[in-house]
PQR file with spaces between the fields and no chain letter, atoms N, CA, C, O and H, PARSE charges and radii, in Angstrom:
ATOM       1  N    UNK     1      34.481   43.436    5.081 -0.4000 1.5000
ATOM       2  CA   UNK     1      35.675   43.490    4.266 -0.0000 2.0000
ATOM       3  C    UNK     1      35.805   42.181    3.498  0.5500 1.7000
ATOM       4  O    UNK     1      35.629   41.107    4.072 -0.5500 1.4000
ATOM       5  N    UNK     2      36.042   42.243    2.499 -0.4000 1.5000
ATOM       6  CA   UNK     2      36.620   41.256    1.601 -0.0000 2.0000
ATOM       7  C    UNK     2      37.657   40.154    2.084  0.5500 1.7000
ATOM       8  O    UNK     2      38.052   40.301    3.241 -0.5500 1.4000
ATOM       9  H    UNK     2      36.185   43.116    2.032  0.4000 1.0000
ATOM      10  N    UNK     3      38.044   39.314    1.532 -0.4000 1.5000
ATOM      11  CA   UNK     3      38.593   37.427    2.149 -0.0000 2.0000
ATOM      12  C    UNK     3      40.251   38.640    1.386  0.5500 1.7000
ATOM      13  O    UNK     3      40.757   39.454    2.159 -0.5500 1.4000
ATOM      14  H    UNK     3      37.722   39.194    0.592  0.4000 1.0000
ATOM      15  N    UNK     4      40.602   38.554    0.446 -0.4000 1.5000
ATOM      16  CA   UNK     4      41.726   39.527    0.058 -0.0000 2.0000
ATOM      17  C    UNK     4      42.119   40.335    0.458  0.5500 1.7000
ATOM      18  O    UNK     4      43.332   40.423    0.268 -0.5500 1.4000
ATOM      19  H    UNK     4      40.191   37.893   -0.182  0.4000 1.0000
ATOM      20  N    UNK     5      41.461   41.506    1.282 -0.4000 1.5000
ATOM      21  CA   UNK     5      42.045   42.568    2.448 -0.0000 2.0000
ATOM      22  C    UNK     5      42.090   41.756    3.973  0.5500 1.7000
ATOM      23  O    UNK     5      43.035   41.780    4.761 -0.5500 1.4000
ATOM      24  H    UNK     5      40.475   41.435    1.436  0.4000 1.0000
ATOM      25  N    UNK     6      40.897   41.093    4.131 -0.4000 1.5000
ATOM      26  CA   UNK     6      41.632   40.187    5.516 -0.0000 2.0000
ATOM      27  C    UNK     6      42.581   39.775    5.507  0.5500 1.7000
ATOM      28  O    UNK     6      43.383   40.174    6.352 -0.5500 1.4000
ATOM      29  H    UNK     6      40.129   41.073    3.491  0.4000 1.0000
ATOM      30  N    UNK     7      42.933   38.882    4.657 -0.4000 1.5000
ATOM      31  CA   UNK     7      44.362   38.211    4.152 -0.0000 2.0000
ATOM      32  C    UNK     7      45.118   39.548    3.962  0.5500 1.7000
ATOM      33  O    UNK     7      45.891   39.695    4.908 -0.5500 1.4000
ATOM      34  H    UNK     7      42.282   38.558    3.970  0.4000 1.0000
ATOM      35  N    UNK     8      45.148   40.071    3.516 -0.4000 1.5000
ATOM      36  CA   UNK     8      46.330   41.018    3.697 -0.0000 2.0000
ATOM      37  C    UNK     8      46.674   41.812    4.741  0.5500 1.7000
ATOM      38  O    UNK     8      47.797   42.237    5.014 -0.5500 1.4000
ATOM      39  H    UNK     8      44.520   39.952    2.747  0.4000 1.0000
ATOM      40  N    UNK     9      45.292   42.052    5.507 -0.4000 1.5000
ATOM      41  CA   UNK     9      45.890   42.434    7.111 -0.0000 2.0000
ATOM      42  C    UNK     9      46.539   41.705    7.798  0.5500 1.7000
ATOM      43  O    UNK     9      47.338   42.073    8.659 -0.5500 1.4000
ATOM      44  H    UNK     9      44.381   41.707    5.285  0.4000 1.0000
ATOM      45  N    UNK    10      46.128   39.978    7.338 -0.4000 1.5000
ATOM      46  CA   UNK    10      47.060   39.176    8.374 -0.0000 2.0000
ATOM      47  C    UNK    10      48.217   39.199    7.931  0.5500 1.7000
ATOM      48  O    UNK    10      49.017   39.911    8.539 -0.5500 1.4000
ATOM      49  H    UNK    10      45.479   39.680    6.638  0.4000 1.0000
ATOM      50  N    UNK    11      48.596   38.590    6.976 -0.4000 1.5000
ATOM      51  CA   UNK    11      50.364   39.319    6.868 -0.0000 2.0000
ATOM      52  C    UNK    11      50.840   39.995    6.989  0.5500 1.7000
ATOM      53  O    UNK    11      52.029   39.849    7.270 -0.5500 1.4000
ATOM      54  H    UNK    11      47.947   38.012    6.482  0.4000 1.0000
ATOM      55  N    UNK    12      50.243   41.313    6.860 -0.4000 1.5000
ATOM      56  CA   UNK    12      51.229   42.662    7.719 -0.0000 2.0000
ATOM      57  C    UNK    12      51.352   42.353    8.975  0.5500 1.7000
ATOM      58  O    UNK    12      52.408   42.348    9.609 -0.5500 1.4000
ATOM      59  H    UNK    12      49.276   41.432    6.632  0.4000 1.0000
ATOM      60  N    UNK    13      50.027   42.022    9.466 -0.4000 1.5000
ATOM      61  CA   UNK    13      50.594   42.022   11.121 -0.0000 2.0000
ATOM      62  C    UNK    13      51.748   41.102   11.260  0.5500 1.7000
ATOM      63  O    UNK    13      52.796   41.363   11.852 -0.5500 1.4000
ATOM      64  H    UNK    13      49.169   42.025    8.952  0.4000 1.0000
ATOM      65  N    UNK    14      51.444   39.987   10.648 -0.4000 1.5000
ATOM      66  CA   UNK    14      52.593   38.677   10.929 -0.0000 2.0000
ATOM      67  C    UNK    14      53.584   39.128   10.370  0.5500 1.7000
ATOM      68  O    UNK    14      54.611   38.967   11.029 -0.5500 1.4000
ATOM      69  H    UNK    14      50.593   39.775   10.168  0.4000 1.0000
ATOM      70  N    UNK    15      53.741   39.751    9.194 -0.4000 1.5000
ATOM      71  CA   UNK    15      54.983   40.655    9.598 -0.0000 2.0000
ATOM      72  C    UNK    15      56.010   41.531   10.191  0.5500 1.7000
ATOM      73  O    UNK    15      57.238   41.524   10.264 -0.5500 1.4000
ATOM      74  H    UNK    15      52.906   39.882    8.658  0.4000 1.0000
ATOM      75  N    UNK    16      54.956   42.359   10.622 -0.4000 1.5000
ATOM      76  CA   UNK    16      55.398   43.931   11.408 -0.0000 2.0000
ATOM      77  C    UNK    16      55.919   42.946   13.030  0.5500 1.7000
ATOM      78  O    UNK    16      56.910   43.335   13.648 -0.5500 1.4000
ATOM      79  H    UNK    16      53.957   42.365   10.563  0.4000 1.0000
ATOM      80  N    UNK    17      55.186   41.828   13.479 -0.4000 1.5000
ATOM      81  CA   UNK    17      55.468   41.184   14.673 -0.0000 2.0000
ATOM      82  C    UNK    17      56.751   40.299   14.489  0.5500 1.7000
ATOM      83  O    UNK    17      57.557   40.079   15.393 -0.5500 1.4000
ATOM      84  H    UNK    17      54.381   41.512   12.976  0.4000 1.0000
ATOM      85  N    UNK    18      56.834   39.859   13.317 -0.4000 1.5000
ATOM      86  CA   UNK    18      58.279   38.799   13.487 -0.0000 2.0000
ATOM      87  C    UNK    18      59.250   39.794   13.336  0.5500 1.7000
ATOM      88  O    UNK    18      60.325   39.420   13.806 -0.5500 1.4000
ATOM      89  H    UNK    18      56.180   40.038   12.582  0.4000 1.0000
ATOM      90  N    UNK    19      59.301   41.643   12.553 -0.4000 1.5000
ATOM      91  CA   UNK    19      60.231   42.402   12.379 -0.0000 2.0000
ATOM      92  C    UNK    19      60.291   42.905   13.465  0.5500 1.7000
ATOM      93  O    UNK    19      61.482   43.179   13.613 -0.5500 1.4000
ATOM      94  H    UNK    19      58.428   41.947   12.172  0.4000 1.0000
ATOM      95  N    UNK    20      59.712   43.225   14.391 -0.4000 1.5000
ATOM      96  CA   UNK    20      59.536   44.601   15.358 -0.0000 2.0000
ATOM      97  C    UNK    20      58.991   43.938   16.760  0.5500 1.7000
ATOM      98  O    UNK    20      59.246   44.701   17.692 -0.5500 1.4000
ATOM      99  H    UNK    20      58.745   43.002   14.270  0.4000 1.0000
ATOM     100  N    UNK    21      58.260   42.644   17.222 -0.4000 1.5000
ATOM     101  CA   UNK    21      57.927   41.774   18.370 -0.0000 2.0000
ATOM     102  C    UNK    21      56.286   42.528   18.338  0.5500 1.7000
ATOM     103  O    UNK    21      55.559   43.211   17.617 -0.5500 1.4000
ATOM     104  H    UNK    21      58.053   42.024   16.465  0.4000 1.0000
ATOM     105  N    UNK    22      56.321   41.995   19.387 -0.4000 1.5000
ATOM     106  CA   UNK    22      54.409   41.637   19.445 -0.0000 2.0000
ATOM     107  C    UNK    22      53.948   43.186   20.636  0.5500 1.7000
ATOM     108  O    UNK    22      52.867   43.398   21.185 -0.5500 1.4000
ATOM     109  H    UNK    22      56.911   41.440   19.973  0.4000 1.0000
ATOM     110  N    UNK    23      54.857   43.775   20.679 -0.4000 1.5000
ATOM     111  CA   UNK    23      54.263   45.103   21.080 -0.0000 2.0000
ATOM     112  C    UNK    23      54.292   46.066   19.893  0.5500 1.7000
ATOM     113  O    UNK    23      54.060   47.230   20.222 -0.5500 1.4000
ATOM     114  H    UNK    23      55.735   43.602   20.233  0.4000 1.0000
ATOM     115  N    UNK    24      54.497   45.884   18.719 -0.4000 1.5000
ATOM     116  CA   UNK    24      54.748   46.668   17.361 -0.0000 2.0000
ATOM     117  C    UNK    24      53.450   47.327   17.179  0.5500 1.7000
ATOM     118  O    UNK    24      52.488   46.561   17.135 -0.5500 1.4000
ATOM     119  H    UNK    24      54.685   44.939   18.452  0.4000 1.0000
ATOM     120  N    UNK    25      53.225   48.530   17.068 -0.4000 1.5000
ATOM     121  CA   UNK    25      51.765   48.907   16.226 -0.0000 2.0000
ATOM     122  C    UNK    25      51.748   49.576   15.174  0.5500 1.7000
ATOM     123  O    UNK    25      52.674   50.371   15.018 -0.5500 1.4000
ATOM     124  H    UNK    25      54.007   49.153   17.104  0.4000 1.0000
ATOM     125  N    UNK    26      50.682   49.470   14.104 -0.4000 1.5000
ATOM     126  CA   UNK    26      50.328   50.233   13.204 -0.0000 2.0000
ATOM     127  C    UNK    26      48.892   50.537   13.306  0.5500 1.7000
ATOM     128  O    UNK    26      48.092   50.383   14.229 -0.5500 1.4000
ATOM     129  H    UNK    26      49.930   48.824   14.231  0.4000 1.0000
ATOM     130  N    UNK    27      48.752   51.103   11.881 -0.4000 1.5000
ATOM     131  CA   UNK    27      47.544   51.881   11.727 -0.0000 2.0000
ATOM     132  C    UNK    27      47.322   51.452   10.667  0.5500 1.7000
ATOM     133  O    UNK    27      48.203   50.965    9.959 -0.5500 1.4000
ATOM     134  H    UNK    27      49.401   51.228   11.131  0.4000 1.0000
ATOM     135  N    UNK    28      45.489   51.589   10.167 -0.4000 1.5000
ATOM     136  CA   UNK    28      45.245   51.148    8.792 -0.0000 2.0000
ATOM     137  C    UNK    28      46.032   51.622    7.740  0.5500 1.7000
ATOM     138  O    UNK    28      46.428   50.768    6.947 -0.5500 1.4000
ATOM     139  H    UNK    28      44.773   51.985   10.742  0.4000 1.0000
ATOM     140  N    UNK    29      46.252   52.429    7.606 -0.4000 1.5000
ATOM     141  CA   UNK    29      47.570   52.904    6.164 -0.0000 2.0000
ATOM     142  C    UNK    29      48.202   51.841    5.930  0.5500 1.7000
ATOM     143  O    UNK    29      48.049   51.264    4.853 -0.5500 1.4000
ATOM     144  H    UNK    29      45.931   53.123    8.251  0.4000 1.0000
ATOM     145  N    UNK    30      48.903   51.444    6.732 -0.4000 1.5000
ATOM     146  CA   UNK    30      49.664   50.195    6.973 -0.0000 2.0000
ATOM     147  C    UNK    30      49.730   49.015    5.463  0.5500 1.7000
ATOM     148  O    UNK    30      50.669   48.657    4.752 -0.5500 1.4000
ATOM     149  H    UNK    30      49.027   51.912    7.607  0.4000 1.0000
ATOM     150  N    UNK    31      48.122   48.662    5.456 -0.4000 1.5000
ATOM     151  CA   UNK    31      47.956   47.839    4.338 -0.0000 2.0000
ATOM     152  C    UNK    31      47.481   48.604    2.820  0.5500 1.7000
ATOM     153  O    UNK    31      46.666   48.270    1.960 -0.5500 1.4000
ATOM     154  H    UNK    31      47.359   48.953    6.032  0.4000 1.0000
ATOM     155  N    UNK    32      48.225   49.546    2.925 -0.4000 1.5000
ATOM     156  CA   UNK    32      47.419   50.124    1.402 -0.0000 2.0000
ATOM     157  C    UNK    32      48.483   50.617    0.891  0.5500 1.7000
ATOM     158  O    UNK    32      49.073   51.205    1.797 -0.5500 1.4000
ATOM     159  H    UNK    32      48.887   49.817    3.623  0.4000 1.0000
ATOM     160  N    UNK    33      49.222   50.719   -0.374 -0.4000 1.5000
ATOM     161  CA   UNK    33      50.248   51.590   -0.745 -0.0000 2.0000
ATOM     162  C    UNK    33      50.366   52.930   -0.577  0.5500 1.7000
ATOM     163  O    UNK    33      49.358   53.480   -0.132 -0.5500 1.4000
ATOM     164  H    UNK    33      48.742   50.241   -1.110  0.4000 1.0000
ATOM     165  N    UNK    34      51.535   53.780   -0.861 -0.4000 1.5000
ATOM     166  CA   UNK    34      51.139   55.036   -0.431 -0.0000 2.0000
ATOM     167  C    UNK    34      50.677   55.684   -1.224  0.5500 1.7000
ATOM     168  O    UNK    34      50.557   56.891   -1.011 -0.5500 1.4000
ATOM     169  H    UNK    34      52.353   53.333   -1.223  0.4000 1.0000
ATOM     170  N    UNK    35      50.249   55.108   -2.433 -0.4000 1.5000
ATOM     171  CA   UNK    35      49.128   56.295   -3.351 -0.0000 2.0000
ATOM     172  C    UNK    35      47.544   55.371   -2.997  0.5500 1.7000
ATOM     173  O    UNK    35      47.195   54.214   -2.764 -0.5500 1.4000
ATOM     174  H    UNK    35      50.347   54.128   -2.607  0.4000 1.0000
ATOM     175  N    UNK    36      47.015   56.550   -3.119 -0.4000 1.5000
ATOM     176  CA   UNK    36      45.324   55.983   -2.677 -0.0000 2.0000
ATOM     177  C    UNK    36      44.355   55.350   -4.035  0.5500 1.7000
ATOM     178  O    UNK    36      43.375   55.889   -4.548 -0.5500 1.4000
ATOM     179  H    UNK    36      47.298   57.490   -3.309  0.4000 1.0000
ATOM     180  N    UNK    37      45.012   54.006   -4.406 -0.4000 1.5000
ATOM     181  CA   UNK    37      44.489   53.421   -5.631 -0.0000 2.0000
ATOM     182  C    UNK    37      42.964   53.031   -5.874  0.5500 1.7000
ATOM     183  O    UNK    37      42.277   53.108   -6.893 -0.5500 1.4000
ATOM     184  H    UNK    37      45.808   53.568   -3.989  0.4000 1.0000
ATOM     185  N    UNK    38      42.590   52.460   -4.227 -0.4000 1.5000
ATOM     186  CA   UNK    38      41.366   51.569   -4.167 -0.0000 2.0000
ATOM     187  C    UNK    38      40.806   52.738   -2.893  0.5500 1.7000
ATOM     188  O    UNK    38      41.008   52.384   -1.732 -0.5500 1.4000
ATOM     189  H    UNK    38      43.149   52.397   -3.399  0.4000 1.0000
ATOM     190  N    UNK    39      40.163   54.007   -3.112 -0.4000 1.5000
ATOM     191  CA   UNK    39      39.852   54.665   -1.997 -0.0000 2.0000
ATOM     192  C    UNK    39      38.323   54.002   -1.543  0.5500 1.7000
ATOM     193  O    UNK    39      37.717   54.461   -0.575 -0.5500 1.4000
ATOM     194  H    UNK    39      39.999   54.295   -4.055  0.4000 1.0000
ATOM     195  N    UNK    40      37.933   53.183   -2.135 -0.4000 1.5000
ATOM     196  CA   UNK    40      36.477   52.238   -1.506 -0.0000 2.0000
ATOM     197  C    UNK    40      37.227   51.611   -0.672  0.5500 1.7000
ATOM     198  O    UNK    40      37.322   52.300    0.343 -0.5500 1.4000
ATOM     199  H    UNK    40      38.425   52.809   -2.921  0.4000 1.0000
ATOM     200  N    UNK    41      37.882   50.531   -0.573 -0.4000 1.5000
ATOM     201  CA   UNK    41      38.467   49.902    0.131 -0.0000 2.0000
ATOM     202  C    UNK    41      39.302   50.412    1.268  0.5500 1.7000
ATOM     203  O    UNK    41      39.544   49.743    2.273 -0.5500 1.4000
ATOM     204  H    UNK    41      37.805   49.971   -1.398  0.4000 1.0000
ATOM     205  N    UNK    42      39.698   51.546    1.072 -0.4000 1.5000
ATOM     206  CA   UNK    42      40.976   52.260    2.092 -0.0000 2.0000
ATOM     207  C    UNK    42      39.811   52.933    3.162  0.5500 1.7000
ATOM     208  O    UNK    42      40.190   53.392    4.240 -0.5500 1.4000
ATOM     209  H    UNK    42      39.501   52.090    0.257  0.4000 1.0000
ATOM     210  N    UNK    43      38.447   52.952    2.795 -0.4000 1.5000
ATOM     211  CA   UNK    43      37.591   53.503    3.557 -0.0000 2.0000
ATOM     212  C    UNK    43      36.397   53.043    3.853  0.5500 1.7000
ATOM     213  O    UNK    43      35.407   53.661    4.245 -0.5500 1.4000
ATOM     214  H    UNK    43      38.139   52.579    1.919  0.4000 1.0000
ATOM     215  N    UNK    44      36.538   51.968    3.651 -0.4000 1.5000
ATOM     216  CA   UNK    44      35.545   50.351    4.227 -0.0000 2.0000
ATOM     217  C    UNK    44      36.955   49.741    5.361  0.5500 1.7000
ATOM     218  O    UNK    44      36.519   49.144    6.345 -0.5500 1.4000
ATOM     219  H    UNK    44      37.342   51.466    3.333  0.4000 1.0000
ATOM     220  N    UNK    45      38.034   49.813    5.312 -0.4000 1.5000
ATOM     221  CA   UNK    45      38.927   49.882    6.213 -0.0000 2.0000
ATOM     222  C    UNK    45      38.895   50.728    7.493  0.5500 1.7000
ATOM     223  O    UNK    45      39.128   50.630    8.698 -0.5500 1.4000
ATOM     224  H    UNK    45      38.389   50.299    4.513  0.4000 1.0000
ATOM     225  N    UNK    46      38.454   51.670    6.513 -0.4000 1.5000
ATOM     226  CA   UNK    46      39.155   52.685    7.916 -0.0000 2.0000
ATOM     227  C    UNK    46      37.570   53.121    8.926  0.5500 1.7000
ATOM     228  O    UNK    46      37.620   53.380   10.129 -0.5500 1.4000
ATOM     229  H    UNK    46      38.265   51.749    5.535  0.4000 1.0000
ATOM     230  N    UNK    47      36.259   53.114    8.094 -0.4000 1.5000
ATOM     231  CA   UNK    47      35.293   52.627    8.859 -0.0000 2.0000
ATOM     232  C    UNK    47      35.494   51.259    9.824  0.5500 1.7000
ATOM     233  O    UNK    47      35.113   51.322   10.993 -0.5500 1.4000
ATOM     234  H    UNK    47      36.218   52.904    7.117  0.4000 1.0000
ATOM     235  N    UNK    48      35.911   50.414    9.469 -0.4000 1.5000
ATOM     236  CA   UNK    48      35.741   49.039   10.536 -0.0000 2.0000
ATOM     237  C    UNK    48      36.898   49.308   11.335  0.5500 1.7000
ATOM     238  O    UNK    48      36.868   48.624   12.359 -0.5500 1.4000
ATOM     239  H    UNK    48      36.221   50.363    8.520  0.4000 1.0000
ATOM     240  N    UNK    49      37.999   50.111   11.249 -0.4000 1.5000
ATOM     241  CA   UNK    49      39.256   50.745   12.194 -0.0000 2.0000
ATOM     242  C    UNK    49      38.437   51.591   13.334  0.5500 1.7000
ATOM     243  O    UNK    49      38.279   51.456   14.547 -0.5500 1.4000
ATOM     244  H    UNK    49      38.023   50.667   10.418  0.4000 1.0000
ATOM     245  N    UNK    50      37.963   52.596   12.276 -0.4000 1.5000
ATOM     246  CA   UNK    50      37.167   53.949   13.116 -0.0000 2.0000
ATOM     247  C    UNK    50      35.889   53.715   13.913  0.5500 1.7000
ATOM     248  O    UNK    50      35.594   53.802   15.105 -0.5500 1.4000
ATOM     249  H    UNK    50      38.091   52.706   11.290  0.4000 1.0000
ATOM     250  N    UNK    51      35.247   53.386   12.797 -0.4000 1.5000
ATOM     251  CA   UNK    51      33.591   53.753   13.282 -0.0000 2.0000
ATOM     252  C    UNK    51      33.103   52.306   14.330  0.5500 1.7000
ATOM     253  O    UNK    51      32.751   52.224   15.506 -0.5500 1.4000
ATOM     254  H    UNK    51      35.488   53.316   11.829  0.4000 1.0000
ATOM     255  N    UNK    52      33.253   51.513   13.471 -0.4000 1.5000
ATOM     256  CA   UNK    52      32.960   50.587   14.064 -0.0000 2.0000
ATOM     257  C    UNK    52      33.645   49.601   15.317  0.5500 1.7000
ATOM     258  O    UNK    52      33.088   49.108   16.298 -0.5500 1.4000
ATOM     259  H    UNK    52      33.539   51.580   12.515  0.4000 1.0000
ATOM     260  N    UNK    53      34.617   49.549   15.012 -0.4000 1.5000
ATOM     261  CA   UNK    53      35.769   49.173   16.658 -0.0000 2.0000
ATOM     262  C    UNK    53      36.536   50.524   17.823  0.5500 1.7000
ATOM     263  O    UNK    53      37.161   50.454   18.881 -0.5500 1.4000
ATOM     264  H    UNK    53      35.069   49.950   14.215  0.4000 1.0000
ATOM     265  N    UNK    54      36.117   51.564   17.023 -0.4000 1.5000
ATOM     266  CA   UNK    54      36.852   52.984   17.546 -0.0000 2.0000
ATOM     267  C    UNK    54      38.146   52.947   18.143  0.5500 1.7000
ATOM     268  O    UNK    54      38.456   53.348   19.265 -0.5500 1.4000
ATOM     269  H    UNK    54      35.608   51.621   16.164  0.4000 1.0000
ATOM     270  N    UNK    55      39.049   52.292   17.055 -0.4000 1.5000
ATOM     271  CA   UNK    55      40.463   52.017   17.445 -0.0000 2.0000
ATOM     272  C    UNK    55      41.044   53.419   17.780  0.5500 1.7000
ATOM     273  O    UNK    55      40.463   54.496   17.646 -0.5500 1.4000
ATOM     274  H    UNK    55      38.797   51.966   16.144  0.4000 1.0000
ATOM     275  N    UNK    56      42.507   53.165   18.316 -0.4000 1.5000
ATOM     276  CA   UNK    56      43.019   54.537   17.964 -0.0000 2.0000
ATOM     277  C    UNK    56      43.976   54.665   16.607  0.5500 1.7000
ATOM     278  O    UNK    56      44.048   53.706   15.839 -0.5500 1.4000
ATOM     279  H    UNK    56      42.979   52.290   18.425  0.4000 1.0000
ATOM     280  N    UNK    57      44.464   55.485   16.436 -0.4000 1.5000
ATOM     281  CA   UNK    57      45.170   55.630   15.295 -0.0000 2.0000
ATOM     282  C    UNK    57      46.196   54.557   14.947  0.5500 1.7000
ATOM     283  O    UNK    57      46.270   53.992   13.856 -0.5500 1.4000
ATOM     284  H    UNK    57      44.406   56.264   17.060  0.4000 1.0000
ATOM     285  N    UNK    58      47.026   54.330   16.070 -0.4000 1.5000
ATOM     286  CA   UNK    58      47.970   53.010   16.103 -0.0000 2.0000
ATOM     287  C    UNK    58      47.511   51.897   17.385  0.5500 1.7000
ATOM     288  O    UNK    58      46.843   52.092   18.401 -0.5500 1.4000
ATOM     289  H    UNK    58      46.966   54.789   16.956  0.4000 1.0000
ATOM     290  N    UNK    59      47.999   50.998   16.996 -0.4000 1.5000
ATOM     291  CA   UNK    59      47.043   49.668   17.901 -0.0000 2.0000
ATOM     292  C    UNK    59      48.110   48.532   17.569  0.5500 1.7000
ATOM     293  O    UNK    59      48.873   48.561   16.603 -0.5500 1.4000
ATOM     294  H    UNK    59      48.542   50.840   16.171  0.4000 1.0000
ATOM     295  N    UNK    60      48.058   47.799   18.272 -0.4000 1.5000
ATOM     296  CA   UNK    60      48.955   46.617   18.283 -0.0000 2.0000
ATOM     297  C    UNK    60      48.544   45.528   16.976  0.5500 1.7000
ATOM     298  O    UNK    60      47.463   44.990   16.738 -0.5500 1.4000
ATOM     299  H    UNK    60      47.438   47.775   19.056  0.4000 1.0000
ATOM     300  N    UNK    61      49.605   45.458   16.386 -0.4000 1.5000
ATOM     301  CA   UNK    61      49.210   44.453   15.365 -0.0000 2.0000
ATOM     302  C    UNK    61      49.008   42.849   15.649  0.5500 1.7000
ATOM     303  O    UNK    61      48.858   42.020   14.752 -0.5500 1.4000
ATOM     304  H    UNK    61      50.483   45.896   16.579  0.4000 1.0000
ATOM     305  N    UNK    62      49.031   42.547   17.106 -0.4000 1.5000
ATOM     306  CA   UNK    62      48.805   41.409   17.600 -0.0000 2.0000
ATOM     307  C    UNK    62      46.684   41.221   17.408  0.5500 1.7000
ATOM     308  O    UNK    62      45.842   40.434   16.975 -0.5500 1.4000
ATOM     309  H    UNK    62      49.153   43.220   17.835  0.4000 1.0000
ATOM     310  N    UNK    63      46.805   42.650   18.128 -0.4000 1.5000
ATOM     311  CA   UNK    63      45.469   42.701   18.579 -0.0000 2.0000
ATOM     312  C    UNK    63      44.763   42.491   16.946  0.5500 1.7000
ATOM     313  O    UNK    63      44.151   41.502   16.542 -0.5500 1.4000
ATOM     314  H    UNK    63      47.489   43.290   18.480  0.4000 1.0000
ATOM     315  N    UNK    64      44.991   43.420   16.397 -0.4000 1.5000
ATOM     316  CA   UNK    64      44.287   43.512   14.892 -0.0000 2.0000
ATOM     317  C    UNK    64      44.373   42.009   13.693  0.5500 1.7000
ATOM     318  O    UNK    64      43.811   41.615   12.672 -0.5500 1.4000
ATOM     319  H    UNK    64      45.487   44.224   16.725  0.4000 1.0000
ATOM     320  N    UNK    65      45.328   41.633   14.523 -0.4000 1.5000
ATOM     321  CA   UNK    65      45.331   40.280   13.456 -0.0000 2.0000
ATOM     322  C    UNK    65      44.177   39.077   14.256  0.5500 1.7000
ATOM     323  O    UNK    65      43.326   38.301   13.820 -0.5500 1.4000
ATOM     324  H    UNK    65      45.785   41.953   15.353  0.4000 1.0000
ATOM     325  N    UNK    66      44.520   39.310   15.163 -0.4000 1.5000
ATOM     326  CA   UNK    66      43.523   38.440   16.178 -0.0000 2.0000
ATOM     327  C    UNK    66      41.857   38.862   15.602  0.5500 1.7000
ATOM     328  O    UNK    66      41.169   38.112   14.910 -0.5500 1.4000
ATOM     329  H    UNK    66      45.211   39.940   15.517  0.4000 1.0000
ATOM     330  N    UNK    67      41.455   40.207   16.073 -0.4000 1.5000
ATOM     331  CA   UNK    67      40.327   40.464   15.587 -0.0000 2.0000
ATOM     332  C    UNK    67      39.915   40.060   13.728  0.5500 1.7000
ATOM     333  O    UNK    67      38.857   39.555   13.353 -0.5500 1.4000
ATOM     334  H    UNK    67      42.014   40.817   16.635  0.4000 1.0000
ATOM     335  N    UNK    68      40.694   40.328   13.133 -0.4000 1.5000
ATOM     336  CA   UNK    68      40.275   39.809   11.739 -0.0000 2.0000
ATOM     337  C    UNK    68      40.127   38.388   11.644  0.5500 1.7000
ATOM     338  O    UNK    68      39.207   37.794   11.082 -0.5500 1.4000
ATOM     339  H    UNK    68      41.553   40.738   13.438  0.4000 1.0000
ATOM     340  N    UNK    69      41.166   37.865   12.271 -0.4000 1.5000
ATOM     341  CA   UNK    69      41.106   36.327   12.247 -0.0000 2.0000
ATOM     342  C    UNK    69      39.736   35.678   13.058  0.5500 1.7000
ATOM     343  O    UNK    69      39.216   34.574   12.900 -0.5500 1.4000
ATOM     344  H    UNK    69      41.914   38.347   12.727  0.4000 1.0000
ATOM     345  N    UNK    70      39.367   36.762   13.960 -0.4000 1.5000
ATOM     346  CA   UNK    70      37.886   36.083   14.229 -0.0000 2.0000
ATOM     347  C    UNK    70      36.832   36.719   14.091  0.5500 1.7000
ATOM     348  O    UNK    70      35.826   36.545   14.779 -0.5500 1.4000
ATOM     349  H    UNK    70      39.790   37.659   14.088  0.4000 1.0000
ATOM     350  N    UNK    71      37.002   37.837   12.834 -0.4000 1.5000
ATOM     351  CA   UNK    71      35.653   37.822   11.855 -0.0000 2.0000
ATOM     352  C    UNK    71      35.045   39.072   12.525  0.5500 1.7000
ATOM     353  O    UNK    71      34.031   39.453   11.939 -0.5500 1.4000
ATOM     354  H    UNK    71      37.819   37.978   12.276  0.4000 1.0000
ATOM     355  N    UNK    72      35.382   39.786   13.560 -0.4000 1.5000
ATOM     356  CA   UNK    72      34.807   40.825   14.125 -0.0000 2.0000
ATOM     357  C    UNK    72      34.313   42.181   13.416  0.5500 1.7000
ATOM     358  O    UNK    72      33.787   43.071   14.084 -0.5500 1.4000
ATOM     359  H    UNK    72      36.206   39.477   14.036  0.4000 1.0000
């Protein structure tokens, strides 16, 4: 993934956690608007969500900011 979608996963999470506390979860949708503008990107996402970490649909945004932040 791109330095611009990392960065933008980390602020959602650091968001969704200072609104909602550190048991809050989302799902990749999360960082994409709700029309599907950039569907390369919404699905180079949702491969490294899916395929490659085999998250579940919702997951703690503690956890997900952690993992981006160390490059996984």
């Amino acid at each position: 993934m791109n330095k611009e979608i990392r960065q933008k996963i980390i602020t959602v999470c650091k968001e969704k956690i200072e609104k909602k506390g550190e048991n809050v979860g989302l799902s990749f949708y999360a960082f994409f608007k709700n029309k599907n503008d950039n569907p390369k990107l919404l699905m180079e996402v949702a491969e490294w969500w899916i395929k490659k970490h085999k998250l579940d649909h919702f997951e703690k945004a503690v956890t997900i900011k952690k993992m981006i932040e160390n490059k996984l």
